[in-house]
N, C-alpha and C positions, 0 to 999 in steps of 0.2 A: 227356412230357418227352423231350428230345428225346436219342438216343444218341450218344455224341461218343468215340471212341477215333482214338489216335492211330493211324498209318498203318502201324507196325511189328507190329502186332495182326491183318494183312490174312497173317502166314501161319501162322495160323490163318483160313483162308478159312471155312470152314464154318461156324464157330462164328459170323463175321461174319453171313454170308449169311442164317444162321437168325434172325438177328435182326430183318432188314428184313419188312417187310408192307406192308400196304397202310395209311396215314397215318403211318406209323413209321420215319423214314429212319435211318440211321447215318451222322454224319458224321464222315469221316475229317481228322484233323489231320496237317501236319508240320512238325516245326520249333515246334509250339503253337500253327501258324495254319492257319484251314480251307484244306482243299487239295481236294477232293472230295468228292462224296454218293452212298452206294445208296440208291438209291429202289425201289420195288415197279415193274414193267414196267407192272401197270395203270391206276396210279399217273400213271405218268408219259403213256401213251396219251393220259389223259383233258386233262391239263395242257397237252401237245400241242394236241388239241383246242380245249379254252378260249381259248389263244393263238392260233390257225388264228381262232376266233368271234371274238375282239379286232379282229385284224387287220382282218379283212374289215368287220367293223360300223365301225370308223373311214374303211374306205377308201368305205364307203357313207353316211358322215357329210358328207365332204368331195365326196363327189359330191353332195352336196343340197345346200350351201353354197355349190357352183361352181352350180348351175342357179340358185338364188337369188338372186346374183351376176350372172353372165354369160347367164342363160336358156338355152332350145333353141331349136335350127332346124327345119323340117319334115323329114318322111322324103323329100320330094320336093327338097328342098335337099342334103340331103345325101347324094344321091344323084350331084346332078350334080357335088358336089363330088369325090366319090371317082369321075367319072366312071363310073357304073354306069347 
């Protein structure tokens, strides 16, 4: 379940802090609406990651959907293209 204190509870820092881990965020409210998240640093690396593997597997989706699409040239085409 997930931790949800409002944002005036942050001075008491500690007591927050202790509470975040690793799958257990705290979320801070203000005003009664989310305003930010602690997360665990490990937590969040991995997430990072995931996002970083997303990215790049779509960007390698659409690179297989342009050659299927538009094909390739030779290495010797495009060579002379780039002038090399």
């Amino acid at each position: 379940m997930p931790s949800i204190k409002p944002i005036s509870e942050l001075k008491n820092y500690t007591s927050i802090v202790n509470q975040v881990s690793y799958g257990n965020r705290v979320y801070l409210t203000k005003n009664g609406h989310g305003h930010c998240a602690l997360i665990d640093i490990g937590e969040l690396d991995e997430l990072e990651k995931k996002v970083a593997l997303l990215q790049l597997m779509t960007k390698l989706s659409d690179a297989k959907a342009s050659v299927k699409e538009e094909g390739t040239i030779s290495a010797d085409d495009l060579e002379k293209e780039l002038g090399v």
